[in-house]
C-alpha positions in Angstrom: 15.9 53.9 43.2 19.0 51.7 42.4 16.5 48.7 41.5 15.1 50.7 38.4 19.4 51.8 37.9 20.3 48.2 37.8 17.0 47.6 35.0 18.5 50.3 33.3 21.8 49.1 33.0 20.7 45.4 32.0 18.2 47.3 29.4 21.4 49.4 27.7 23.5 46.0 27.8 20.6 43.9 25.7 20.4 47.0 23.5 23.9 47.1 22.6 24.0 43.5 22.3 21.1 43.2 19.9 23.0 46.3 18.2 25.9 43.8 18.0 24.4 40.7 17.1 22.1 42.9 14.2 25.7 43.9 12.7 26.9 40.4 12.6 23.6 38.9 11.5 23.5 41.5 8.5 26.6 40.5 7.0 25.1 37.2 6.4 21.9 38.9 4.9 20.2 37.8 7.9 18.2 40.3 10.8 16.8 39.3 14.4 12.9 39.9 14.6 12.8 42.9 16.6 15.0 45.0 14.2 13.8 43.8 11.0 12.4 47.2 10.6 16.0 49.2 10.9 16.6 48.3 7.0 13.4 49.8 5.5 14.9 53.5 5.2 18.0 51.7 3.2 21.1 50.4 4.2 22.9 53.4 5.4 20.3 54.3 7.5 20.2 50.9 9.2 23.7 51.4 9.6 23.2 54.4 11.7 20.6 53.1 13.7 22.8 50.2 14.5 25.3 52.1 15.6 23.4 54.2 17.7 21.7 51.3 19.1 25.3 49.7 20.3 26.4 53.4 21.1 23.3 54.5 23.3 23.2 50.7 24.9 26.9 50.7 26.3 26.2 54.6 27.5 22.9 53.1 29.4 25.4 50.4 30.6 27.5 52.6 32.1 25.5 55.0 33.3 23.6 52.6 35.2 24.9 49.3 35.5 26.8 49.7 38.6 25.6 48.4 41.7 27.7 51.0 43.9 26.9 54.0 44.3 29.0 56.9 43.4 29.1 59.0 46.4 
């Protein structure tokens, strides 16, 4: 059970760091790949969703990224 906690974790931490990265990228008019898809409902609804990416990443993160269990 803490194996599949631990994936968890590292899932929410790439999440909010693709969340991140998409920010920064889209100030220079450039987007990563994966989320090129996050722009098609217009720009303030890529907004959201790249907010809520970096949002529900960091609450996967720590949720779930600890190795210790709290007992």
């Amino acid at each position: 059970m803490n194996d599949i906690k631990l994936k968890l974790g590292k899932a929410g931490l790439i999440i909010g760091a693709m969340g991140i990265m998409s920010i920064v990228l889209s100030i220079f008019n450039y987007n990563i790949r994966l989320l090129a898809w996050i722009d098609i409902w217009g720009n303030t609804m890529g907004w959201i969703i790249r907010i809520l990416l970096i949002v529900g990443g960091g609450a996967l993160f720590l949720l779930f990224g600890s190795e210790e269990d709290p007992a």
